[in-house]
Backbone as ProteinMPNN parsed JSONL, in Angstrom:
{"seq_chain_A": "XXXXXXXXXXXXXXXXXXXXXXXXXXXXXXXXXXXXXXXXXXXXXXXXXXXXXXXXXXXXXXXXXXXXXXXXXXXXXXXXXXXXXXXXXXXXXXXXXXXXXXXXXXXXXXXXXXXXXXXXXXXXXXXXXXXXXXXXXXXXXXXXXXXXX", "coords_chain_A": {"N_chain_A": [[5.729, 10.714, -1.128], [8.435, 10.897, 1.014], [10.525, 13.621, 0.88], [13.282, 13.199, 1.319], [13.785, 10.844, 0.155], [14.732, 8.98, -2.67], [14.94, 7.821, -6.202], [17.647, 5.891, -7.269], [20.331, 6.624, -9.776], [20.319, 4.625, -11.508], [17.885, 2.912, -10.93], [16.264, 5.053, -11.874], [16.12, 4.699, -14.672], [16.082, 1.829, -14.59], [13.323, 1.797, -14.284], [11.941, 3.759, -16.233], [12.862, 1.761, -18.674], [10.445, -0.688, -17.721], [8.477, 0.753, -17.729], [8.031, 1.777, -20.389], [8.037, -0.997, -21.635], [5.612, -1.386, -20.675], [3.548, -0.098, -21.057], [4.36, 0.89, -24.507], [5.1, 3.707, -26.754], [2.778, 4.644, -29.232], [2.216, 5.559, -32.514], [0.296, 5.249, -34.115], [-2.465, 5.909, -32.735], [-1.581, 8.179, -31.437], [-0.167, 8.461, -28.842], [2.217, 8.936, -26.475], [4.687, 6.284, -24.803], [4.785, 5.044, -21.764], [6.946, 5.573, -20.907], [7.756, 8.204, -21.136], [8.681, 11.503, -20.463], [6.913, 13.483, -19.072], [5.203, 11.74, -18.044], [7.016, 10.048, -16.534], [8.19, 11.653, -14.838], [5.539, 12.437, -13.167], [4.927, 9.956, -11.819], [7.588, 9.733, -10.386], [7.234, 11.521, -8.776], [4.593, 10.687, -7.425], [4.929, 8.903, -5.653], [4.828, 7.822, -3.086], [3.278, 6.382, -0.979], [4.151, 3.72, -2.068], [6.293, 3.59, -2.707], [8.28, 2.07, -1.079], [7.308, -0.605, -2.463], [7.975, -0.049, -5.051], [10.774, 0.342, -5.367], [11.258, -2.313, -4.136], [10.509, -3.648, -6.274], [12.196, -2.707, -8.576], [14.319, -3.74, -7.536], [14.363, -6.198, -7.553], [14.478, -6.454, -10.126], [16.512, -5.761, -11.114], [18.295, -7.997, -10.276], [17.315, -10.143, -11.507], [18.259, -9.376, -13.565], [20.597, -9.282, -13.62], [22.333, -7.131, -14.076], [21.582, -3.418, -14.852], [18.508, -3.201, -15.805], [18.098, -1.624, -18.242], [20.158, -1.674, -19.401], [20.276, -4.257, -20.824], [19.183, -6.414, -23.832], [16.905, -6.439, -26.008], [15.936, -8.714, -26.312], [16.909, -10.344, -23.974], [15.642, -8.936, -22.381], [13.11, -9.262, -22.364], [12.723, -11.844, -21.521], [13.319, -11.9, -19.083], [11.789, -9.714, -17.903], [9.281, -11.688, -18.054], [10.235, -13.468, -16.479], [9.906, -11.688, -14.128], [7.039, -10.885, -14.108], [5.777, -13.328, -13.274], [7.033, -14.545, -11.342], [7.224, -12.053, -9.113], [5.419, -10.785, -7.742], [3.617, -8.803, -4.684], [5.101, -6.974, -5.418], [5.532, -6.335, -7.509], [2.941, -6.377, -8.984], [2.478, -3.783, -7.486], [4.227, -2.146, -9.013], [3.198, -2.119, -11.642], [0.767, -1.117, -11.439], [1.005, 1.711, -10.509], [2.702, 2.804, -12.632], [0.629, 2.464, -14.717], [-1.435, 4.104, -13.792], [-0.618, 6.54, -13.267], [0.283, 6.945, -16.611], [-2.671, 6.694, -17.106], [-3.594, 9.201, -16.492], [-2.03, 11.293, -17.669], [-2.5, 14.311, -19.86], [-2.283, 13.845, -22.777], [-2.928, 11.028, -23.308], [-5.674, 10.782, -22.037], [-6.95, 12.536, -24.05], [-6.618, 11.257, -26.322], [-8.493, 8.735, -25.447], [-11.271, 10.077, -26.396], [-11.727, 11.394, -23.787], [-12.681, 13.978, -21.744], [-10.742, 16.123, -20.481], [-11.061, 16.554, -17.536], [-11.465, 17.152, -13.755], [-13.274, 14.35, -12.019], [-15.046, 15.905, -10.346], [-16.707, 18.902, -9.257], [-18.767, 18.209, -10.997], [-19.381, 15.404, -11.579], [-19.267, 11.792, -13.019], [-21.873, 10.278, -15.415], [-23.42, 7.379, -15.046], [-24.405, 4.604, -16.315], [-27.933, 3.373, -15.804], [-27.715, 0.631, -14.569], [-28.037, -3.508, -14.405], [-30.227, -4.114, -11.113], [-30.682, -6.543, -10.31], [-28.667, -7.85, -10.2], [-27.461, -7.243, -7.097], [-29.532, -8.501, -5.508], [-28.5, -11.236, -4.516], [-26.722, -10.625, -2.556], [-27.974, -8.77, -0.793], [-29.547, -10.825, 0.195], [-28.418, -12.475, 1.833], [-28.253, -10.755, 3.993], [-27.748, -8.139, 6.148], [-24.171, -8.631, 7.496], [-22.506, -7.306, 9.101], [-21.395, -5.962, 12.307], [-23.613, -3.67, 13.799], [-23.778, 0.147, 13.989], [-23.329, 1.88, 17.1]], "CA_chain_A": [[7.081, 10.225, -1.023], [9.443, 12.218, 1.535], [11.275, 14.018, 0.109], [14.707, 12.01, 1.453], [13.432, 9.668, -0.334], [14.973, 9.268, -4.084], [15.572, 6.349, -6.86], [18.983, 5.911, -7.856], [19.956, 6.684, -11.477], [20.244, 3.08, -12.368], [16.736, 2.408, -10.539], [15.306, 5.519, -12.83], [16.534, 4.648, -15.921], [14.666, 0.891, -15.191], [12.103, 2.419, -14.435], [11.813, 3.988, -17.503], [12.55, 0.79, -19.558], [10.034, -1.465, -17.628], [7.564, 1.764, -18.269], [8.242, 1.779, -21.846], [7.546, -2.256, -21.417], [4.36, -2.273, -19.808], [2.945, 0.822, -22.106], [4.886, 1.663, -25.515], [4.509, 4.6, -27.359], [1.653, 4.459, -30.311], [1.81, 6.381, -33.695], [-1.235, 4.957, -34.534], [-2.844, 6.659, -31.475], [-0.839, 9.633, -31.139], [-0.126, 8.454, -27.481], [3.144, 8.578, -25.588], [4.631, 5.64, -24.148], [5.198, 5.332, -20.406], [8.534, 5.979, -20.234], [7.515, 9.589, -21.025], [9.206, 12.17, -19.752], [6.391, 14.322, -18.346], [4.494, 10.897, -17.549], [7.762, 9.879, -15.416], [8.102, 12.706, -13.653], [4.307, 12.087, -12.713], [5.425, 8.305, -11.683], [8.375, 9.814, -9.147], [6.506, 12.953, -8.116], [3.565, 10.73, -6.622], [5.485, 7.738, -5.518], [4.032, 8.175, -1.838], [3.372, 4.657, -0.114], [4.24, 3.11, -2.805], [7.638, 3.682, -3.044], [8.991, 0.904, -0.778], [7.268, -1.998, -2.681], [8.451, 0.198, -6.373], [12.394, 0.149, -4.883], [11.568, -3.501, -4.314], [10.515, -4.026, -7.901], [13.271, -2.528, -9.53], [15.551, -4.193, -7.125], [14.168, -7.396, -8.069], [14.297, -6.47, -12.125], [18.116, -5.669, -11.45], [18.853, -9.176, -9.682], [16.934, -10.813, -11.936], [19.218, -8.963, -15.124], [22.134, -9.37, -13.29], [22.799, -5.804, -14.201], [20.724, -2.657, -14.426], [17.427, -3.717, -17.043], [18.164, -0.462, -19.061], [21.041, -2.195, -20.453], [19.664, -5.247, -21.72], [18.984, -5.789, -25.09], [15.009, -5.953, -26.295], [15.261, -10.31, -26.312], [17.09, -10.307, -22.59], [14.733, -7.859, -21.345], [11.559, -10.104, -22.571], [13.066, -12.996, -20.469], [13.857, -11.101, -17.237], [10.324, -9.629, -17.549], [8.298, -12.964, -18.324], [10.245, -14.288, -14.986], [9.475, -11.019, -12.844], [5.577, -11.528, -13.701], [5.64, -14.992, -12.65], [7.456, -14.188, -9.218], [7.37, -10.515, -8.671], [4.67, -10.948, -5.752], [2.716, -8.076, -4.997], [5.996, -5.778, -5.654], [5.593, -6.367, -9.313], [1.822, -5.208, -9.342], [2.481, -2.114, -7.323], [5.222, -1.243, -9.845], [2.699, -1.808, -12.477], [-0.225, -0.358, -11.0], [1.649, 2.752, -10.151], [2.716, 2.911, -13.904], [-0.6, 2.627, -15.423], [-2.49, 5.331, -12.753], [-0.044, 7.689, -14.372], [-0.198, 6.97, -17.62], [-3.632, 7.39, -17.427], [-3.968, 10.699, -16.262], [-1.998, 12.078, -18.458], [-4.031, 14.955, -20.911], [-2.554, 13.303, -24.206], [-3.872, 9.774, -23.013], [-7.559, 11.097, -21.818], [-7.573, 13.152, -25.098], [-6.85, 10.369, -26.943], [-9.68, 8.503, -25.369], [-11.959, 11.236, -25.733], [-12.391, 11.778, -22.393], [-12.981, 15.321, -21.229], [-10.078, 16.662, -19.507], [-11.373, 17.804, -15.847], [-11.726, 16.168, -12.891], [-14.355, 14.004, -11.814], [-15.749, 16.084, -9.434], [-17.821, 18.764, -9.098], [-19.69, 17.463, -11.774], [-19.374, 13.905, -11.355], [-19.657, 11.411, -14.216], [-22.792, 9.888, -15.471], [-23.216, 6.408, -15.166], [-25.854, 3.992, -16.784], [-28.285, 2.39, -15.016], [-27.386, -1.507, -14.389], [-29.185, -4.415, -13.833], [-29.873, -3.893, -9.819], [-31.322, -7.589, -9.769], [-27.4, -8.633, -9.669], [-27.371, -7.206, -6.027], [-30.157, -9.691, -5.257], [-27.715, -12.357, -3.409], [-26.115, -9.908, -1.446], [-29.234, -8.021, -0.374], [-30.606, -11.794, 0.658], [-27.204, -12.243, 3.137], [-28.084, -9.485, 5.625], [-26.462, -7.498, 7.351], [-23.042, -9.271, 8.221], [-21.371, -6.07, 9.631], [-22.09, -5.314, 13.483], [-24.625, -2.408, 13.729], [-22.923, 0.895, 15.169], [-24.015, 2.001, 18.642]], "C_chain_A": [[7.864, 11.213, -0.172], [10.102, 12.473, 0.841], [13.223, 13.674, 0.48], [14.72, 10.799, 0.431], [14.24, 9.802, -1.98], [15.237, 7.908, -4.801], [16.972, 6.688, -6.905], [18.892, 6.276, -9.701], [19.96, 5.383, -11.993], [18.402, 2.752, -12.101], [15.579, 2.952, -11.299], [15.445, 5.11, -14.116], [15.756, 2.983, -15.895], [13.687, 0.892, -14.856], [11.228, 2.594, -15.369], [11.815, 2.999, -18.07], [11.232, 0.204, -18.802], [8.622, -0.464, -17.999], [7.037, 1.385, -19.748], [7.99, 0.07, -22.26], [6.065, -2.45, -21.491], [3.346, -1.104, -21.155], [3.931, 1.387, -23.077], [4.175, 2.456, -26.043], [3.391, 4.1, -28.743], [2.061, 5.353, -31.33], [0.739, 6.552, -34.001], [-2.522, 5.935, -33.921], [-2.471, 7.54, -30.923], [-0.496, 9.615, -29.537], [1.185, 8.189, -27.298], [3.192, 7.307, -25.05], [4.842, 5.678, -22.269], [6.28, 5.773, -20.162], [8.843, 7.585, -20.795], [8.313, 10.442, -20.315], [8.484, 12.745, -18.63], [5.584, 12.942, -17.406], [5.534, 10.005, -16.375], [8.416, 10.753, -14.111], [6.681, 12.361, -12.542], [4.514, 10.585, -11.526], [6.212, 9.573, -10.162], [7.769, 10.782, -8.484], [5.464, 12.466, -6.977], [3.58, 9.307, -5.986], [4.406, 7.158, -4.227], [4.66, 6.847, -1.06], [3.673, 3.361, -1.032], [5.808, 2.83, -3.411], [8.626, 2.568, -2.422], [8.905, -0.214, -1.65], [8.075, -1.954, -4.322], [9.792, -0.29, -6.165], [12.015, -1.569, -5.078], [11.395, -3.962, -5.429], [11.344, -4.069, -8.431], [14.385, -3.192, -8.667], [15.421, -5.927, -7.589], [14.203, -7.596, -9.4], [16.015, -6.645, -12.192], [19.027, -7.177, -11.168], [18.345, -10.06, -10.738], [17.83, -10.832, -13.746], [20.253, -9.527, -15.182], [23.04, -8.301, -13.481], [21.302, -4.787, -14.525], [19.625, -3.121, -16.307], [17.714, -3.042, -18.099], [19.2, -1.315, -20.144], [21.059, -3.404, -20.976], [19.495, -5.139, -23.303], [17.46, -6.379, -24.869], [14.931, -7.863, -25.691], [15.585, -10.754, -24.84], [15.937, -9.789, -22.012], [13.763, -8.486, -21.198], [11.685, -11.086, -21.636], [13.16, -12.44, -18.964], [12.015, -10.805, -17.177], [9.015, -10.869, -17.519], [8.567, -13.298, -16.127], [9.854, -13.788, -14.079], [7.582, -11.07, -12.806], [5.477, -12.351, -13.166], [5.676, -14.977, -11.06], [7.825, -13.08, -8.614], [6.086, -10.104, -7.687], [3.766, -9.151, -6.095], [3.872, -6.305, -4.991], [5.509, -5.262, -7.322], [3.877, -5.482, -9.854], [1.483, -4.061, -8.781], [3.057, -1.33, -8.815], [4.282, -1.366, -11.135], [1.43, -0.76, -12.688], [0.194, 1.069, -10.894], [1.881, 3.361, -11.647], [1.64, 3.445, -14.94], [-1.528, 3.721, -14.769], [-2.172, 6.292, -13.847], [-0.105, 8.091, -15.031], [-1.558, 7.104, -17.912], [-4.242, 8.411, -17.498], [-3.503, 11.702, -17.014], [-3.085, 12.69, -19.806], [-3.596, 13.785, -22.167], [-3.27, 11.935, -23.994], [-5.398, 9.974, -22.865], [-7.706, 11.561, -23.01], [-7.731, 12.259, -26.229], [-7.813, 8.887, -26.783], [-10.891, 8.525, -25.486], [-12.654, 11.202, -24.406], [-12.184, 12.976, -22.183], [-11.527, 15.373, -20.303], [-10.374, 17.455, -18.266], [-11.239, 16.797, -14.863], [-13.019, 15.828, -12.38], [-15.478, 14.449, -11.406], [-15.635, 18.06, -9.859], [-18.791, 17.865, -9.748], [-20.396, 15.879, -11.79], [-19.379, 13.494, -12.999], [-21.03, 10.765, -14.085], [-22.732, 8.443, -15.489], [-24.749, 5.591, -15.679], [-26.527, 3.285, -15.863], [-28.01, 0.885, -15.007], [-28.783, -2.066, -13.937], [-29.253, -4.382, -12.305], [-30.123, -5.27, -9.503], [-29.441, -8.347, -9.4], [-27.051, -8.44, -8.008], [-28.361, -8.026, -5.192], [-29.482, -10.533, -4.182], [-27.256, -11.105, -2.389], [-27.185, -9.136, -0.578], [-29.602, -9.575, 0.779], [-29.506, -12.436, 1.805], [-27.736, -11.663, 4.184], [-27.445, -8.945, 5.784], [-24.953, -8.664, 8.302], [-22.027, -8.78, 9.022], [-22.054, -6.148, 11.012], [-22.301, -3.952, 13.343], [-23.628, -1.227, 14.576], [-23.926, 1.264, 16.384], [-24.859, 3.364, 18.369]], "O_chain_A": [[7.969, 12.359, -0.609], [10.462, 11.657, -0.007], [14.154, 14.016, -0.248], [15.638, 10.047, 0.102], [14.256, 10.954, -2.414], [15.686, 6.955, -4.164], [17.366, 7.801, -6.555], [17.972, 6.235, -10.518], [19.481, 5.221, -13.116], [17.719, 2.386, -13.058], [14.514, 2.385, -11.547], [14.401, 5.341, -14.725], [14.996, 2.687, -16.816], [12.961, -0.076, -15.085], [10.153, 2.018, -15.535], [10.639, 2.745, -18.333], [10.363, 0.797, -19.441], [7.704, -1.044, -18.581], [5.978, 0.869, -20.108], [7.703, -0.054, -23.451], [5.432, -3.311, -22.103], [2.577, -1.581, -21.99], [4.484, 2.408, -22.666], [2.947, 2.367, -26.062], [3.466, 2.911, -29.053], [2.408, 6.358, -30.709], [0.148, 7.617, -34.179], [-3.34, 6.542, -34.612], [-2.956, 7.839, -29.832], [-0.538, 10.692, -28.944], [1.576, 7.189, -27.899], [2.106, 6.839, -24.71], [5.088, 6.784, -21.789], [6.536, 6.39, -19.129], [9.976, 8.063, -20.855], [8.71, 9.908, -19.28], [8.935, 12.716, -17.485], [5.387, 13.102, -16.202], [5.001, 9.374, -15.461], [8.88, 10.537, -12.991], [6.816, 12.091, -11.348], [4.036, 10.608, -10.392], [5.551, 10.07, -9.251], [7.94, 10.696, -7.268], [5.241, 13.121, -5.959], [2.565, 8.635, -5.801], [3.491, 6.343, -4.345], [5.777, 6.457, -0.719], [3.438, 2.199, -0.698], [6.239, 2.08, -4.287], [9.606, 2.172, -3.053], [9.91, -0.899, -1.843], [8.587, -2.926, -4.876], [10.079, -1.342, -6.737], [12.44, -2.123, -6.092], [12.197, -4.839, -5.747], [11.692, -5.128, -8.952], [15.495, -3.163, -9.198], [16.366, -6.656, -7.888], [14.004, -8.704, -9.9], [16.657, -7.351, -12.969], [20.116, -7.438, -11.679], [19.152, -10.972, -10.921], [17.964, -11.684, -14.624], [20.838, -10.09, -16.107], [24.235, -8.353, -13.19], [20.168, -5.262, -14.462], [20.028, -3.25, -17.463], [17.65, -3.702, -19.136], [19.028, -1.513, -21.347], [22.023, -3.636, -21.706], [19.621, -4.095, -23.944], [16.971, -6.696, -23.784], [14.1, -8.256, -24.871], [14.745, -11.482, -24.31], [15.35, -10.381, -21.105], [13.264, -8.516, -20.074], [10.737, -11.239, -20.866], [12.952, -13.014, -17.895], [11.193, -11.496, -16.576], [7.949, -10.719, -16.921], [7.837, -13.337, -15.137], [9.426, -14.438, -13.125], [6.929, -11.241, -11.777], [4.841, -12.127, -12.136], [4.932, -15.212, -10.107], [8.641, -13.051, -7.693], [6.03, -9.078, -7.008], [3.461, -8.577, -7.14], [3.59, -5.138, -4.72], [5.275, -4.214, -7.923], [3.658, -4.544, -10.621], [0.572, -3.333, -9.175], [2.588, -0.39, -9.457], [4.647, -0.507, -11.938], [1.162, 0.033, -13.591], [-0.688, 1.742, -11.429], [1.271, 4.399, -11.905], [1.685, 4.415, -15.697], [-2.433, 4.149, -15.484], [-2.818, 6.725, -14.802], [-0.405, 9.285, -15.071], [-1.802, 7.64, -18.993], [-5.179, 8.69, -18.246], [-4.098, 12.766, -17.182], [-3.954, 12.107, -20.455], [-4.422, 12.937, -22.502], [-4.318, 11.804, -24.626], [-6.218, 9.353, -23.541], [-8.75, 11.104, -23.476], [-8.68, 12.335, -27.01], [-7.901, 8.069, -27.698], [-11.678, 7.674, -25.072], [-13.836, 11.024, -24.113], [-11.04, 13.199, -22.58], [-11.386, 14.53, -19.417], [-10.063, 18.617, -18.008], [-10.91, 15.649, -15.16], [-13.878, 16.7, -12.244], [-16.591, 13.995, -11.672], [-14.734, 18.51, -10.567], [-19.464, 16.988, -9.204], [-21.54, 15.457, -11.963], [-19.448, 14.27, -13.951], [-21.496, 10.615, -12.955], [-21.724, 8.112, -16.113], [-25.893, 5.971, -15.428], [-25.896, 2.571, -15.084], [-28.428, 0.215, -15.951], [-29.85, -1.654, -13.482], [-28.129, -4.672, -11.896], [-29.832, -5.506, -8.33], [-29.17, -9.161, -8.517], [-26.407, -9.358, -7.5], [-27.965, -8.258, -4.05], [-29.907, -10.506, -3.027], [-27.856, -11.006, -1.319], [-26.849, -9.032, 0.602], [-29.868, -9.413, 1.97], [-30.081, -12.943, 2.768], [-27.63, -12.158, 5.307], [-26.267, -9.218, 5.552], [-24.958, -9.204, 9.409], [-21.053, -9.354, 9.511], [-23.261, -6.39, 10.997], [-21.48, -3.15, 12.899], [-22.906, -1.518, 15.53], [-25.105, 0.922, 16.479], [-25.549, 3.853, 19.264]]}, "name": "protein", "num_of_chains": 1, "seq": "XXXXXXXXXXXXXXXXXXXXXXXXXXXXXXXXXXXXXXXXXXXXXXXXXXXXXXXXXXXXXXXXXXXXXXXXXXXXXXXXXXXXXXXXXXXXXXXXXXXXXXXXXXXXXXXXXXXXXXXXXXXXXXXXXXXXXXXXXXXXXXXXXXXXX"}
C-alpha cells in the first residue's frame, strides 16, 4: 500500500464491523474475532494491490447503509450485508479474501489450529500422497501450451 495511501476513519471503523461480520470472536476456541486489533492492523499494514478494490467495498457497504456500517444496529447490518454478497462483484471478495488471509496468520488462530507457528519454508510442509490417477485426463490432453524456443 503507499504509504499516501490511507482509509478514512469512517472506512476503518467498517472495516472493523464487516471484519467482526465475516469472522467473530470465539470463547469456545479461544480465538479473536477479525475485527482484532493486532489482526487489523495486519489487514491495513498489507493492504498493497488490494486496496483500491477494499476502498471500493467499504464504499459500497456505506451506500448501501446509507451511513457509515459501524453505526447500524446488528438487524440493519444483516440486511446491508446479505445485499452486498449478492452484488458486491469481485470488490466484495477482495474485501473478504483480504480479511480471512489475515486472520489466518495470526499466532492465536494457527495455535488454535494446532498448527506450528513458522513459516512454510525452509522446511516445507508434508503432504500425503494422492490419488495421481486423477491427473489422468489432463496428462491425455497434451501439451496445449506452445513449447519455448
Amino acid at each position: 500500500m503507499p504509504e499516501s495511501y490511507q482509509l478514512t476513519r469512517a472506512q476503518r471503523d467498517d472495516l472493523r464491523t464487516v471484519a467482526a461480520m465475516i469472522v467473530p470472536a470465539s470463547d469456545e476456541y479461544r480465538v479473536p474475532g477479525a475485527d482484532d486489533p493486532a489482526i487489523q492492523a495486519d489487514i491495513l499494514a498489507t493492504l498493497g494491490r488490494d486496496a483500491k478494490l477494499v476502498t471500493e467495498a467499504l464504499e459500497h457497504l456505506a451506500r448501501l447503509a446509507g451511513q457509515p456500517l459501524a453505526e447500524l444496529d446488528d438487524r440493519r447490518r444483516d440486511v446491508v450485508a446479505q445485499e452486498f454478497r449478492q452484488h458486491g462483484g469481485a470488490a466484495a471478495a477482495t474485501l473478504v479474501r483480504v480479511v480471512l488471509q489475515c486472520y489466518y496468520r495470526d499466532d492465536r488462530v494457527l495455535r488454535s489450529l494446532g498448527l506450528e507457528l513458522r513459516a512454510p519454508f525452509p522446511n516445507g510442509y508434508v503432504l500425503p500422497d494422492g490419488d495421481w490417477v486423477l491427473l489422468d485426463p489432463v496428462k491425455a490432453r497434451g501439451g496445449t501450451l506452445r513449447r519455448a524456443p
